[in-house]
C-alpha positions as CSV (number, residue, x, y, z in Angstrom):
1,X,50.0,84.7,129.7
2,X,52.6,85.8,132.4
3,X,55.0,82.9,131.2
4,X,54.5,84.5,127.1
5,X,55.4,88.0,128.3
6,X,58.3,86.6,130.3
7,X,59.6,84.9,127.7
8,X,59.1,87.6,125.1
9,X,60.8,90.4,127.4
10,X,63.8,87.9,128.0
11,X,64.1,87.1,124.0
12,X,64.1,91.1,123.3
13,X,66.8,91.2,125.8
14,X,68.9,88.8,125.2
15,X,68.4,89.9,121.6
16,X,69.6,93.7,122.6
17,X,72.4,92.3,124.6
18,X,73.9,90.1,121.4
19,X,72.9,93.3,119.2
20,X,74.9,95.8,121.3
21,X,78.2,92.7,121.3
22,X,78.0,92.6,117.7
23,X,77.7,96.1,117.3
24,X,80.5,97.1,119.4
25,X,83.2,93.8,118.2
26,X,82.9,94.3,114.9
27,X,85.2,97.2,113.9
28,X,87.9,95.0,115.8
29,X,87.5,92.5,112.6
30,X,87.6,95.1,109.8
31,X,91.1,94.2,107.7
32,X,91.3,97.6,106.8
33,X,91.6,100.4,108.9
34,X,92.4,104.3,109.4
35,X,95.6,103.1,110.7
36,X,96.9,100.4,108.1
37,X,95.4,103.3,105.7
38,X,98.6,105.6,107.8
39,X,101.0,102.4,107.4
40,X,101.3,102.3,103.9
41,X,102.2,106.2,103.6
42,X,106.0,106.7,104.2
43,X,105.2,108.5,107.7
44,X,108.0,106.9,109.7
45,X,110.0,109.2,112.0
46,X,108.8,112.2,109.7
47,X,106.4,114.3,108.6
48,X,104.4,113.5,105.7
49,X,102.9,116.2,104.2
50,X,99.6,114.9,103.0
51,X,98.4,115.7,99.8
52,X,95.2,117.8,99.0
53,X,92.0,116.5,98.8
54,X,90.2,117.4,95.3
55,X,86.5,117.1,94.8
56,X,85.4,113.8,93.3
57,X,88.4,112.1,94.1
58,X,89.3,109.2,96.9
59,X,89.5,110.4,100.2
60,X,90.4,107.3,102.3
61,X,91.2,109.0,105.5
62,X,88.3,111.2,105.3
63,X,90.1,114.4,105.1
64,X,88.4,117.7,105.4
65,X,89.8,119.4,102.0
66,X,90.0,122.9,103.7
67,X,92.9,122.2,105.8
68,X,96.5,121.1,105.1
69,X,97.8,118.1,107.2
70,X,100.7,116.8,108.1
71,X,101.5,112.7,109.7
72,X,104.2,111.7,111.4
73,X,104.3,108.0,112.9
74,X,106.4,107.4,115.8
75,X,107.7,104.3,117.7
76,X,108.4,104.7,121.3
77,X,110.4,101.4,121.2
78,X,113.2,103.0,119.3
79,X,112.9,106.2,121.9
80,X,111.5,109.4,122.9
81,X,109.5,111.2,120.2
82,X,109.9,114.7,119.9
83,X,107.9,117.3,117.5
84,X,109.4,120.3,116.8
85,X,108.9,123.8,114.4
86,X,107.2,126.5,113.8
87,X,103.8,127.1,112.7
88,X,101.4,129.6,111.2
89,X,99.8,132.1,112.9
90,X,96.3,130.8,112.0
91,X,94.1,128.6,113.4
92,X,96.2,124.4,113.8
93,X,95.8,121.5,116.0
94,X,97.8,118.8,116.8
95,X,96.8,115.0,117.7
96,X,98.6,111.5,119.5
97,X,96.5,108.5,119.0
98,X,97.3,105.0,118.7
99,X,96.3,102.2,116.5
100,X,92.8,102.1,117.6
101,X,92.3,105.5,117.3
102,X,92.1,106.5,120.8
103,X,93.5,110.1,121.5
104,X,96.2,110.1,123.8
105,X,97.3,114.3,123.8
106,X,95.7,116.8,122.0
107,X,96.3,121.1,121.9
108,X,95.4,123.7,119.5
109,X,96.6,127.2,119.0
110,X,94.6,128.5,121.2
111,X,95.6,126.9,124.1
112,X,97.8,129.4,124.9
113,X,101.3,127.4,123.2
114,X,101.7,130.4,120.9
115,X,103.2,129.2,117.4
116,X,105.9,127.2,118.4
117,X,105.5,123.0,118.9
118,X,107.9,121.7,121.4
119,X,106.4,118.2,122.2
120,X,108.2,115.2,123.7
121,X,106.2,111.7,123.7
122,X,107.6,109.3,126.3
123,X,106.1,105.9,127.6
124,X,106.1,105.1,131.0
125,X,109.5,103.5,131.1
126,X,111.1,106.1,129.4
127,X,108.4,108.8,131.3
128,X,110.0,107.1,134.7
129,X,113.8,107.7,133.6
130,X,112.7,111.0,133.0
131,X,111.5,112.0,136.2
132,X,114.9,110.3,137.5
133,X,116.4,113.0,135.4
134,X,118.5,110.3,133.7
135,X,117.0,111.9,129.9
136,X,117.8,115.1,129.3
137,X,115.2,117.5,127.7
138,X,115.4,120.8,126.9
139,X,113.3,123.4,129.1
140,X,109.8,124.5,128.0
141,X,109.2,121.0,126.3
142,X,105.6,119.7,126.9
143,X,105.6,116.3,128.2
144,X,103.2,113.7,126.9
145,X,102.7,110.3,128.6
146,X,101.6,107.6,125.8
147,X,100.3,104.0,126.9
148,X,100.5,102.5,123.3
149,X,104.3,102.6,121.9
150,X,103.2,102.9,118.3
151,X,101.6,106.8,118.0
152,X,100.4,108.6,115.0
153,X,101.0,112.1,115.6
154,X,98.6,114.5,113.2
155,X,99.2,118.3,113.0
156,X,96.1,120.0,110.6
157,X,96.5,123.5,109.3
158,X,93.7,126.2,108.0
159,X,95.0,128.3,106.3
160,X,92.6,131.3,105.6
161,X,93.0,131.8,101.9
162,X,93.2,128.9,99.6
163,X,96.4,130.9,97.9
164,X,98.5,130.6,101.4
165,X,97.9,126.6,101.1
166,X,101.2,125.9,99.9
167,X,102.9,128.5,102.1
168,X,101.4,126.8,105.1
169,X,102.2,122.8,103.7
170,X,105.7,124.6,103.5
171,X,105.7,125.6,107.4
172,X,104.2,122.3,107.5
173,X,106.7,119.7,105.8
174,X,109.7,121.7,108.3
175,X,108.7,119.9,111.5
176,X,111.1,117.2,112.6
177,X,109.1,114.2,114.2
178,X,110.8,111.0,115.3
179,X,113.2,110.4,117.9
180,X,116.2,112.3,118.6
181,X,119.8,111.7,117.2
């Protein structure tokens, strides 16, 4: 009886434990992805304003269609990234993350920034030449420290009234993204 129930209780765990690896690997097999979804749009060193989504209609990224975004995709190998403009004074948020989706920086509006996006995304070579003082920056910029060299950089918008949507995608398509020069 003891020898059943030990048995038993080490099959349901050795069951949970290939459950849970199974579980947890297989995204990493998926062909398609959020970010080979971001490759194919022409986001390089710019930013893409992204067009609205309509009701009933494909919404591969999963888009809230209330807010305008912009996508920007950046390759530390080439440089320094920097993000830079203006935006509207209404509620926006701006997000780093790398191919596998992990966040590296994130800030909203109401962390205090005001309306203007000075951002410069370094990796730690470039991060160390900076603290060397051998890259010049200009004073004020916020420093971000990526550990992936291929970022996507996504800045979403609300704009209050559906009518200032095209006002804001404006505001939204001046931002330079990429590396300097």
């Amino acid at each position: 009886m003891i020898r059943t129930l030990l048995w038993l209780f080490g099959g349901v765990l050795l069951g949970g434990i290939i459950h849970i690896v199974v579980i947890l690997t297989l995204p990493l097999l998926a062909e398609e992805t959020a970010w080979t979804r971001i490759e194919a749009l022409e986001a390089g060193n710019r930013m893409l304003v992204l067009p609205p989504v309509l009701p009933g209609e494909p919404n591969p990224l999963h888009l809230d269609p209330e807010l305008a975004y912009g996508l920007c995709r950046v390759d530390l190998t080439q440089g320094p990234a920097f993000l830079s403009g203006v935006l509207p004074d209404a509620f926006w948020s701006v997000a780093i993350f790398n191919p596998a989706g992990i966040v590296t920086y994130s800030t909203t509006n109401r962390d205090g920034i005001g309306q203007t996006v000075e951002l410069g995304i370094f990796n730690a070579a470039q991060t160390a030449l900076l603290a060397q003082q051998q890259i010049d920056i200009a004073e004020g910029l916020l420093v971000v420290e990526a550990q992936s060299d291929q970022l996507a950089v996504l800045v979403r918008l609300a704009p209050p009234h559906a009518a200032m949507r095209p006002r804001f995608e404006q505001e939204l398509s001046e931002i330079t993204c990429g590396p300097k020069g």
